[in-house]
N, CA, C and O atoms as a Tripos MOL2 file, in Angstrom:
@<TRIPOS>MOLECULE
protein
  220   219    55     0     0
PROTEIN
NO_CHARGES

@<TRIPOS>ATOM
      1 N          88.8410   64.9490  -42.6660 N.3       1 UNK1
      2 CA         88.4260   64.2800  -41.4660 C.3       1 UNK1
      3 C          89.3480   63.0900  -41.2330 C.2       1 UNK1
      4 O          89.4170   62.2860  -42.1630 O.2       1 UNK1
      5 N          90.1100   62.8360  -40.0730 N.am      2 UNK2
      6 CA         90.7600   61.7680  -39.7250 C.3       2 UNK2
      7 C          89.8270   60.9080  -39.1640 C.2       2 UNK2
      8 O          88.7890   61.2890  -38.6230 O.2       2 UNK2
      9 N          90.2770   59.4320  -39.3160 N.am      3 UNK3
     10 CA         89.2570   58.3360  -38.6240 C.3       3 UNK3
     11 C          90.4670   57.5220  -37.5450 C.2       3 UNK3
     12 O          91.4110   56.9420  -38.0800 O.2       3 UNK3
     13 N          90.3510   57.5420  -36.1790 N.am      4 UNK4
     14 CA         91.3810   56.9750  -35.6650 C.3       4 UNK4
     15 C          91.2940   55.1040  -35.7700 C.2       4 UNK4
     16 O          90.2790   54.4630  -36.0390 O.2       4 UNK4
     17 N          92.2480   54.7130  -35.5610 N.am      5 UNK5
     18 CA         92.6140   52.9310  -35.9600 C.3       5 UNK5
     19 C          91.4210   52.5190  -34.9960 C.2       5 UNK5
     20 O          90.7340   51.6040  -35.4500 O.2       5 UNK5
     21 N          91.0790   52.9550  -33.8950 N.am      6 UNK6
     22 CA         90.5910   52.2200  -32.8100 C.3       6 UNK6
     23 C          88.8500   52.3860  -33.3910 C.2       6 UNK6
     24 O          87.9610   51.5360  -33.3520 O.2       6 UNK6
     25 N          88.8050   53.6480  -33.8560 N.am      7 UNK7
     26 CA         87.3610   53.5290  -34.5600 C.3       7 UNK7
     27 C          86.8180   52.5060  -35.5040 C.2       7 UNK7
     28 O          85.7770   51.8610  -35.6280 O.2       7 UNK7
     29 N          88.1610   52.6540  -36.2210 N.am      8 UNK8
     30 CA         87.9780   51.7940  -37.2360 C.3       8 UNK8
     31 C          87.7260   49.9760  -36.8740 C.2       8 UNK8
     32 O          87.0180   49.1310  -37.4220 O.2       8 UNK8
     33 N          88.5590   49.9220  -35.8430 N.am      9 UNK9
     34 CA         88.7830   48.5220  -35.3200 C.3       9 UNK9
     35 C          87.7100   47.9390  -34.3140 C.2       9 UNK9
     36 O          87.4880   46.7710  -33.9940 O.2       9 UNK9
     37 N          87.1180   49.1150  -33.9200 N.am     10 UNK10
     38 CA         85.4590   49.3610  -33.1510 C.3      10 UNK10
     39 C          84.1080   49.0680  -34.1000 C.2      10 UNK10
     40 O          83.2900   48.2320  -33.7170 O.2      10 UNK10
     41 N          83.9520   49.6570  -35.1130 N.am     11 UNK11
     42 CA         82.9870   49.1120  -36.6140 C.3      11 UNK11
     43 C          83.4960   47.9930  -37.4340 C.2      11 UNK11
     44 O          82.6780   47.5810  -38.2560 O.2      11 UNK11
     45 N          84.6370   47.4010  -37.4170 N.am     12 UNK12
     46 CA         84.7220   46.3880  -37.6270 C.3      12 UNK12
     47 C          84.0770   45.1220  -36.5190 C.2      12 UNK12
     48 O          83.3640   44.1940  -36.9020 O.2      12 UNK12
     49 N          84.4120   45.2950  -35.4410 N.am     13 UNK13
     50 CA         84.5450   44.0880  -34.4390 C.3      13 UNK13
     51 C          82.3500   44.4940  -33.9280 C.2      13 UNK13
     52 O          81.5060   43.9690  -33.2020 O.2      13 UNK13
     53 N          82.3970   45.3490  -34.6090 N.am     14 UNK14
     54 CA         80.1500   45.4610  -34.2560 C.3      14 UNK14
     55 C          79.8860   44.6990  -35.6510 C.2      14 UNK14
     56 O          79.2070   43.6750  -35.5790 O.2      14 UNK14
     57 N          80.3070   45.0580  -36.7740 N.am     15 UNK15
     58 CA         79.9670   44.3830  -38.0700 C.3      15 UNK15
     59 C          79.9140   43.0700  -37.7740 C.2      15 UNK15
     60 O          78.9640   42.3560  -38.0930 O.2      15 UNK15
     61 N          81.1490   42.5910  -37.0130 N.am     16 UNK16
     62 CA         81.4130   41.1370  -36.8690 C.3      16 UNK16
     63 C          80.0310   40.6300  -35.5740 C.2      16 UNK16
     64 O          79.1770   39.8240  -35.9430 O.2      16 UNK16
     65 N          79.9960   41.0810  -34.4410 N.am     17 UNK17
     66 CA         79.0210   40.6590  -33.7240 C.3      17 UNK17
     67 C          77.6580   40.9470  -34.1750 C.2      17 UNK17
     68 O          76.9310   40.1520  -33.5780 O.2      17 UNK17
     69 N          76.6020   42.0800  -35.3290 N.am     18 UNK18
     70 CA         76.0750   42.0190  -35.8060 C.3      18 UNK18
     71 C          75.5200   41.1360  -36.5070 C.2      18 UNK18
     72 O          74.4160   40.6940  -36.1900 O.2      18 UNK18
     73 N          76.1820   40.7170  -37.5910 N.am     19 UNK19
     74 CA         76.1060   40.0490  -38.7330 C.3      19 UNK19
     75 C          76.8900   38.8190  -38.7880 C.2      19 UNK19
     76 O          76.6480   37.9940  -39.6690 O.2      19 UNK19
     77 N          77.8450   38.6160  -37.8900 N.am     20 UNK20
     78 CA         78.6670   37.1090  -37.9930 C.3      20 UNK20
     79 C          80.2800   37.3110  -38.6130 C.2      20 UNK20
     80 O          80.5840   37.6270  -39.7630 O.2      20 UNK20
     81 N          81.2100   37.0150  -37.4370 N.am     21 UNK21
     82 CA         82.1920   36.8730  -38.3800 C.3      21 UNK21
     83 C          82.5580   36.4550  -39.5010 C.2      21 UNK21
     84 O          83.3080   37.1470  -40.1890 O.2      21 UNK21
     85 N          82.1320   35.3010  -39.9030 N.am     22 UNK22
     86 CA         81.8570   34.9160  -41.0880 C.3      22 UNK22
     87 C          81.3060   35.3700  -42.5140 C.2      22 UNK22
     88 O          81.6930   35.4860  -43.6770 O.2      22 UNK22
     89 N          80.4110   35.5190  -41.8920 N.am     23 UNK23
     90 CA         79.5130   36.7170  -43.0230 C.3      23 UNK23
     91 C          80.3600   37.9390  -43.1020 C.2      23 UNK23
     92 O          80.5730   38.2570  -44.2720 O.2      23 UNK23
     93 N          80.9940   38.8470  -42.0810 N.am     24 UNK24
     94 CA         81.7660   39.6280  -42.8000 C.3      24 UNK24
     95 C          83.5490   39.5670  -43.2610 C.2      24 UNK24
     96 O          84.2880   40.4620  -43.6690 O.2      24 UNK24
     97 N          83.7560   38.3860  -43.0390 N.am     25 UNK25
     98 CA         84.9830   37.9880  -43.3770 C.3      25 UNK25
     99 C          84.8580   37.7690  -45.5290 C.2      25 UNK25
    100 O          85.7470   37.8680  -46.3750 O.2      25 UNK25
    101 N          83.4820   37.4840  -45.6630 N.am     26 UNK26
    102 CA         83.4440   36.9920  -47.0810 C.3      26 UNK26
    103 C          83.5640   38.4350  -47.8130 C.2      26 UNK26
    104 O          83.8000   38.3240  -49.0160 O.2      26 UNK26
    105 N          83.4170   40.1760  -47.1940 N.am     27 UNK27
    106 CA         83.8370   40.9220  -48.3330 C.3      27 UNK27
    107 C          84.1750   41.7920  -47.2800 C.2      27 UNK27
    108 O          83.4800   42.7840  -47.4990 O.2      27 UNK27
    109 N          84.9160   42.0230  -46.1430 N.am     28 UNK28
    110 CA         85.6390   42.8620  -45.5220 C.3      28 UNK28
    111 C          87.3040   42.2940  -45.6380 C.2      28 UNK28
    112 O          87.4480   41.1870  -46.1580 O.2      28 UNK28
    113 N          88.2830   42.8750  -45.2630 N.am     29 UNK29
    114 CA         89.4990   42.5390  -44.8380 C.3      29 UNK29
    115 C          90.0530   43.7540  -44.1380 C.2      29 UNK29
    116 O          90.3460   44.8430  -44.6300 O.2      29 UNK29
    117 N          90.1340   43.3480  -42.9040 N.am     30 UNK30
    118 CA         91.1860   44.6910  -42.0820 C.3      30 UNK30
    119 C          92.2160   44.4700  -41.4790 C.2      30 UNK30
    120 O          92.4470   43.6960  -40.5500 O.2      30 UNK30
    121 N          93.0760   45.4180  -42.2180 N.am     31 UNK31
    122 CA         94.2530   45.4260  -41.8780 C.3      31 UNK31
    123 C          95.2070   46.4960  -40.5120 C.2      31 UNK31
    124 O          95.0850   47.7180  -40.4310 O.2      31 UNK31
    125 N          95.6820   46.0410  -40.0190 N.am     32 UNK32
    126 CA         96.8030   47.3900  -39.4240 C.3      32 UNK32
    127 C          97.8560   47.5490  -39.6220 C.2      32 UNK32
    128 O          98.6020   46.6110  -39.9010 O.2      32 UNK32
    129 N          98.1660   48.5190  -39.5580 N.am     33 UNK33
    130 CA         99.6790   48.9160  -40.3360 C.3      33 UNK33
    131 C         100.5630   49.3570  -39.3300 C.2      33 UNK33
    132 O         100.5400   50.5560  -39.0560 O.2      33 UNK33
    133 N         101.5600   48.3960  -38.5560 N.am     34 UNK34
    134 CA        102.5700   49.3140  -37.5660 C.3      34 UNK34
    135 C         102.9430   50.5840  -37.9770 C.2      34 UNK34
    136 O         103.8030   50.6530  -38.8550 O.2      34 UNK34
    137 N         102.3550   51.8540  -37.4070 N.am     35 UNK35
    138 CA        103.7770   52.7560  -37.8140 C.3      35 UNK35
    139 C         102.8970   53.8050  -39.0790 C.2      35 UNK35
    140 O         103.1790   54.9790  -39.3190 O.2      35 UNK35
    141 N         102.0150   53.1500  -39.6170 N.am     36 UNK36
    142 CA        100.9780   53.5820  -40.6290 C.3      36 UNK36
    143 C         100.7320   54.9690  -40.4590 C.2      36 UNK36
    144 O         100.6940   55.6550  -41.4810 O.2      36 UNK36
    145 N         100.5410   55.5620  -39.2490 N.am     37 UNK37
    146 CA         99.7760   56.8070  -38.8470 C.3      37 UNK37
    147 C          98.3590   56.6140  -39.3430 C.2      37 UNK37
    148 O          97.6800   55.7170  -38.8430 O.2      37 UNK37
    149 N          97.7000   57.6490  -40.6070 N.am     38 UNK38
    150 CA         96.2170   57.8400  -40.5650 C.3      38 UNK38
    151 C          96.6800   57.2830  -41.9860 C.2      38 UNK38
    152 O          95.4530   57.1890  -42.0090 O.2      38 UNK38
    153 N          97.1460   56.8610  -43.0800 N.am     39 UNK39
    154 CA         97.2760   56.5950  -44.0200 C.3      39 UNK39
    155 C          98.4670   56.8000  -45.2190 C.2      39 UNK39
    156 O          99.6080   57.1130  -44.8810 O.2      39 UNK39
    157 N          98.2120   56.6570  -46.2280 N.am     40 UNK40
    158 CA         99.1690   57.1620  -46.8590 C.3      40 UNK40
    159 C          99.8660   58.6100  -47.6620 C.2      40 UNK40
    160 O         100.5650   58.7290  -48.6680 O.2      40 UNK40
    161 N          99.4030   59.4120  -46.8630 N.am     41 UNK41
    162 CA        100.1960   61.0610  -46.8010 C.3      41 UNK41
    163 C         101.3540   60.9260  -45.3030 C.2      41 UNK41
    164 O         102.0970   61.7770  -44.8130 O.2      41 UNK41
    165 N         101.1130   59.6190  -44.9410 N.am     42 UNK42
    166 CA        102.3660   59.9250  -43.6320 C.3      42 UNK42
    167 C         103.4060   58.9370  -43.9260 C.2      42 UNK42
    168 O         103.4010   57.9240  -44.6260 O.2      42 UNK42
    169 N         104.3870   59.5540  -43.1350 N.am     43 UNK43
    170 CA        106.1690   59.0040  -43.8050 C.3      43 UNK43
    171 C         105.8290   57.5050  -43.1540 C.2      43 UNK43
    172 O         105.1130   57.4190  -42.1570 O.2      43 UNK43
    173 N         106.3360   56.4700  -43.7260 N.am     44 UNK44
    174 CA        106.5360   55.1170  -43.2810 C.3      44 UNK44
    175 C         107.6030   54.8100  -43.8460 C.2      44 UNK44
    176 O         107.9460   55.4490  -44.8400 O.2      44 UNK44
    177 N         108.4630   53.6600  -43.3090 N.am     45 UNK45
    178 CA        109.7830   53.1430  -43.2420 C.3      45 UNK45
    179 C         109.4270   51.7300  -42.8610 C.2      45 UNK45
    180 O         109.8170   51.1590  -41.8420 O.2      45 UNK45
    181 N         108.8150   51.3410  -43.5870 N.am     46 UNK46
    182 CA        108.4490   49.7740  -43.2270 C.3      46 UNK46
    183 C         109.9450   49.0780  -42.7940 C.2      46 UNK46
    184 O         110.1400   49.1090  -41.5780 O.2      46 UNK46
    185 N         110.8210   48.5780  -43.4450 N.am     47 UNK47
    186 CA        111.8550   48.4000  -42.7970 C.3      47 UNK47
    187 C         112.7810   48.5770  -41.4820 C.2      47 UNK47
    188 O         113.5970   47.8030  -40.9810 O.2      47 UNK47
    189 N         112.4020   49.7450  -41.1380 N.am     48 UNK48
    190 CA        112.9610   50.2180  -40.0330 C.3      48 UNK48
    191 C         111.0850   49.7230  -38.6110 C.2      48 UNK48
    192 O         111.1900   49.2960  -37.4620 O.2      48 UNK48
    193 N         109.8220   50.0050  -39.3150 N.am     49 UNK49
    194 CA        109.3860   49.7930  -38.3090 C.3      49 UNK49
    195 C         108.9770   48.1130  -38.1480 C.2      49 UNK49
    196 O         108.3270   47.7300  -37.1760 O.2      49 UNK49
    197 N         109.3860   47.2910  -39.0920 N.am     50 UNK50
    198 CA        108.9280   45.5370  -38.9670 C.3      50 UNK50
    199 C         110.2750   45.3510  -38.0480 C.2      50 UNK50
    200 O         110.1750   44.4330  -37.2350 O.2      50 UNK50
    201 N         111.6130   46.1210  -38.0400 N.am     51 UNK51
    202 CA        112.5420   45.1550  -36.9380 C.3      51 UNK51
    203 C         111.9000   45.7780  -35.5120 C.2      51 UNK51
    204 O         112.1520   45.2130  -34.4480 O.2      51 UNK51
    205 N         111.4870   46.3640  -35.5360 N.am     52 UNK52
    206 CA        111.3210   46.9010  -34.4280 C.3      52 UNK52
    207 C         110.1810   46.3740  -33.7310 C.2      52 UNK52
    208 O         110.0840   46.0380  -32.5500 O.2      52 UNK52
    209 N         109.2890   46.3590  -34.7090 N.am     53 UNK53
    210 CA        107.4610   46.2050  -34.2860 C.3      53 UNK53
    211 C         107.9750   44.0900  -34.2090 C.2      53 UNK53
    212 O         107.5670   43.2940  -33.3640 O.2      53 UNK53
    213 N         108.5660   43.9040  -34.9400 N.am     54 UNK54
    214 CA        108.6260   41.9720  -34.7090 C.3      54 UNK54
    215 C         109.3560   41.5000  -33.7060 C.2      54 UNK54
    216 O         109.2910   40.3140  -33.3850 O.2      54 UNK54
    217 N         110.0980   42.3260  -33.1220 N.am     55 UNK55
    218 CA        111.3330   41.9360  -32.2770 C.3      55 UNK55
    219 C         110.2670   41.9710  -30.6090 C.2      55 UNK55
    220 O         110.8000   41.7120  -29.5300 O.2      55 UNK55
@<TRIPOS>BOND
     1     1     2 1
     2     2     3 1
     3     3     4 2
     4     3     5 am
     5     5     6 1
     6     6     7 1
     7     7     8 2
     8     7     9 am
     9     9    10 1
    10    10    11 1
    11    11    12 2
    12    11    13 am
    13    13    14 1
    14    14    15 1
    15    15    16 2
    16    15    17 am
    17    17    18 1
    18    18    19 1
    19    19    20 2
    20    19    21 am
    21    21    22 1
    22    22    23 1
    23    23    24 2
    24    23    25 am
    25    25    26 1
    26    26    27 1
    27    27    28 2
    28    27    29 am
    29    29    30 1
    30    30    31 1
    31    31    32 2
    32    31    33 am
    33    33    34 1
    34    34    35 1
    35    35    36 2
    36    35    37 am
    37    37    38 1
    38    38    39 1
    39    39    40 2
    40    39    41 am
    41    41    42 1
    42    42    43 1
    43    43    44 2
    44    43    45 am
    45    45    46 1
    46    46    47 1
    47    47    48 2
    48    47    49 am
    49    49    50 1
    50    50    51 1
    51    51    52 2
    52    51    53 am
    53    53    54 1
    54    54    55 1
    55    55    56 2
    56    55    57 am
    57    57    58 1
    58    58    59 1
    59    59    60 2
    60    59    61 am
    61    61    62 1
    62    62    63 1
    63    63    64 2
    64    63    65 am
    65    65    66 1
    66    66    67 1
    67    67    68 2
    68    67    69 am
    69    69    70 1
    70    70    71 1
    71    71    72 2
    72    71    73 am
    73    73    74 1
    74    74    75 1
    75    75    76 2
    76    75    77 am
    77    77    78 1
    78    78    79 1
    79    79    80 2
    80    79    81 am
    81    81    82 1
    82    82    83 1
    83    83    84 2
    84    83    85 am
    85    85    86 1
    86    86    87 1
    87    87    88 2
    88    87    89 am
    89    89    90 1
    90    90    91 1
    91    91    92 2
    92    91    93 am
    93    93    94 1
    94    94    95 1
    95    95    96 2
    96    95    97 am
    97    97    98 1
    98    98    99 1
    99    99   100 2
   100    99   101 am
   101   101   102 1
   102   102   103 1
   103   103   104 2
   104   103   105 am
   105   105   106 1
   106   106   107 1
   107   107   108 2
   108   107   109 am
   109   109   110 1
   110   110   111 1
   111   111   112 2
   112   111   113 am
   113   113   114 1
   114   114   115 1
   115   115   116 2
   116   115   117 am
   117   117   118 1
   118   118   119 1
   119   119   120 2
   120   119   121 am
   121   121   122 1
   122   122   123 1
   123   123   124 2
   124   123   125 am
   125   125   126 1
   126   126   127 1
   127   127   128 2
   128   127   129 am
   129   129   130 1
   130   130   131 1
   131   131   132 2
   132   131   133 am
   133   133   134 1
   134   134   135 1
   135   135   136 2
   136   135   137 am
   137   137   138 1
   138   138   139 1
   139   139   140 2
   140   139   141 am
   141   141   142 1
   142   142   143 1
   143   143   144 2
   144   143   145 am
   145   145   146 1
   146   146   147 1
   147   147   148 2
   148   147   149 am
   149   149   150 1
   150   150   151 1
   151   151   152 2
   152   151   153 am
   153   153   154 1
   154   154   155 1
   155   155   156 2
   156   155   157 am
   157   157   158 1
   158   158   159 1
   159   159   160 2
   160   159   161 am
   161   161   162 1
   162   162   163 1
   163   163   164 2
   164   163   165 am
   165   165   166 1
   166   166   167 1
   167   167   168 2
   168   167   169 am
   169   169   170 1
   170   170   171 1
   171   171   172 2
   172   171   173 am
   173   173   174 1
   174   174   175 1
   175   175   176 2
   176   175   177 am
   177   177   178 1
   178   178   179 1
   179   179   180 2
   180   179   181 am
   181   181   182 1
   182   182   183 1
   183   183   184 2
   184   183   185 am
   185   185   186 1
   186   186   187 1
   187   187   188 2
   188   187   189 am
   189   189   190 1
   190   190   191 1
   191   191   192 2
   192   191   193 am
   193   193   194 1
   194   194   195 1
   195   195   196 2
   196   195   197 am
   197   197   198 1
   198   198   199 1
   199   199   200 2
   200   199   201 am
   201   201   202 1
   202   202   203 1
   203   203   204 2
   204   203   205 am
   205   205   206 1
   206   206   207 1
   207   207   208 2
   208   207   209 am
   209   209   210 1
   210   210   211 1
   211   211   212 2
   212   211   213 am
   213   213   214 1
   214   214   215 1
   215   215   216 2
   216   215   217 am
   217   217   218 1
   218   218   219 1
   219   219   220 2
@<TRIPOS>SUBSTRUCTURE
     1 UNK1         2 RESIDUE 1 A UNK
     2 UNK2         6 RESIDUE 1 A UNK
     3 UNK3        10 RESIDUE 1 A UNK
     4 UNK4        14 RESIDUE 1 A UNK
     5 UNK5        18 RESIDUE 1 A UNK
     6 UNK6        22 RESIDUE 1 A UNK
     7 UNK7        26 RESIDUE 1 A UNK
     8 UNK8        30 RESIDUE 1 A UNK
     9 UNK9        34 RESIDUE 1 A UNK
    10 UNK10       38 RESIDUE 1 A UNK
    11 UNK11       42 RESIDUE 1 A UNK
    12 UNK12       46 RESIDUE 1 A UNK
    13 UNK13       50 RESIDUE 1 A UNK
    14 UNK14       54 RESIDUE 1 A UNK
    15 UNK15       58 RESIDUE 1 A UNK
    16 UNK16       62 RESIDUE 1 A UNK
    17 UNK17       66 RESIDUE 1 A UNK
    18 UNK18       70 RESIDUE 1 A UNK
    19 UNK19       74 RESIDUE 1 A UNK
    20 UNK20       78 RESIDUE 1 A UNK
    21 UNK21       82 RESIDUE 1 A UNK
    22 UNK22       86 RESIDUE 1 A UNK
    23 UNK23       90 RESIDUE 1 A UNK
    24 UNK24       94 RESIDUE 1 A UNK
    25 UNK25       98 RESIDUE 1 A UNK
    26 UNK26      102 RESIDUE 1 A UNK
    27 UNK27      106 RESIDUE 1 A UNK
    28 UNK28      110 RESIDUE 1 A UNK
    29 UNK29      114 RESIDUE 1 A UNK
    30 UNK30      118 RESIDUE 1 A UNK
    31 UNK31      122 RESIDUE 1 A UNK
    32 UNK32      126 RESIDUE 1 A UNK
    33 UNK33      130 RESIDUE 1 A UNK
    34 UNK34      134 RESIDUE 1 A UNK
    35 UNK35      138 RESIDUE 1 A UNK
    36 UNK36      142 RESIDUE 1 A UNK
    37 UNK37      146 RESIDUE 1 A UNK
    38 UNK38      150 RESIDUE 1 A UNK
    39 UNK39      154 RESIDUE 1 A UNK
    40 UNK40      158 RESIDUE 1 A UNK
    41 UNK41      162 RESIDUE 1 A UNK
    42 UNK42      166 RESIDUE 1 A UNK
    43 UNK43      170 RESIDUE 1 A UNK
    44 UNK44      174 RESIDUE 1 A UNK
    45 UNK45      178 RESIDUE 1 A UNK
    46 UNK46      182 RESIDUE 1 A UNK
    47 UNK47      186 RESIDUE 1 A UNK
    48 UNK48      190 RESIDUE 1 A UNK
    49 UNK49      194 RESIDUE 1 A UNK
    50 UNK50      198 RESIDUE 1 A UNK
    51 UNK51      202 RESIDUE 1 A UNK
    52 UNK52      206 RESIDUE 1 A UNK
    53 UNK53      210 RESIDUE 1 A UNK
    54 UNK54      214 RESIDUE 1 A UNK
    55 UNK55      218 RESIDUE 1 A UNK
């Protein structure tokens, strides 16, 4: 089963209006990954995508 970023970034940001940013800042951390795809079975080139994604 794939979970897309925006889902993910959708149950984060209800956790947060639920319960308090705060309160879930003390045992959540979310991250995004330029370039990431669905995780780590997909090709990344961090190098090639930070000049690109910072510029």
């Amino acid at each position: 089963m794939l979970i897309s970023p925006r889902a993910t970034e959708f149950y984060y940001a209800r956790m947060q209006s639920f319960i308090g940013a705060a309160k879930v800042d003390s045992f959540v951390r979310f991250y995004e990954l330029p370039g990431g795809q669905h995780g780590p079975s997909s090709v990344f080139q961090p190098e090639w995508e930070q000049r690109h994604w910072l510029v």
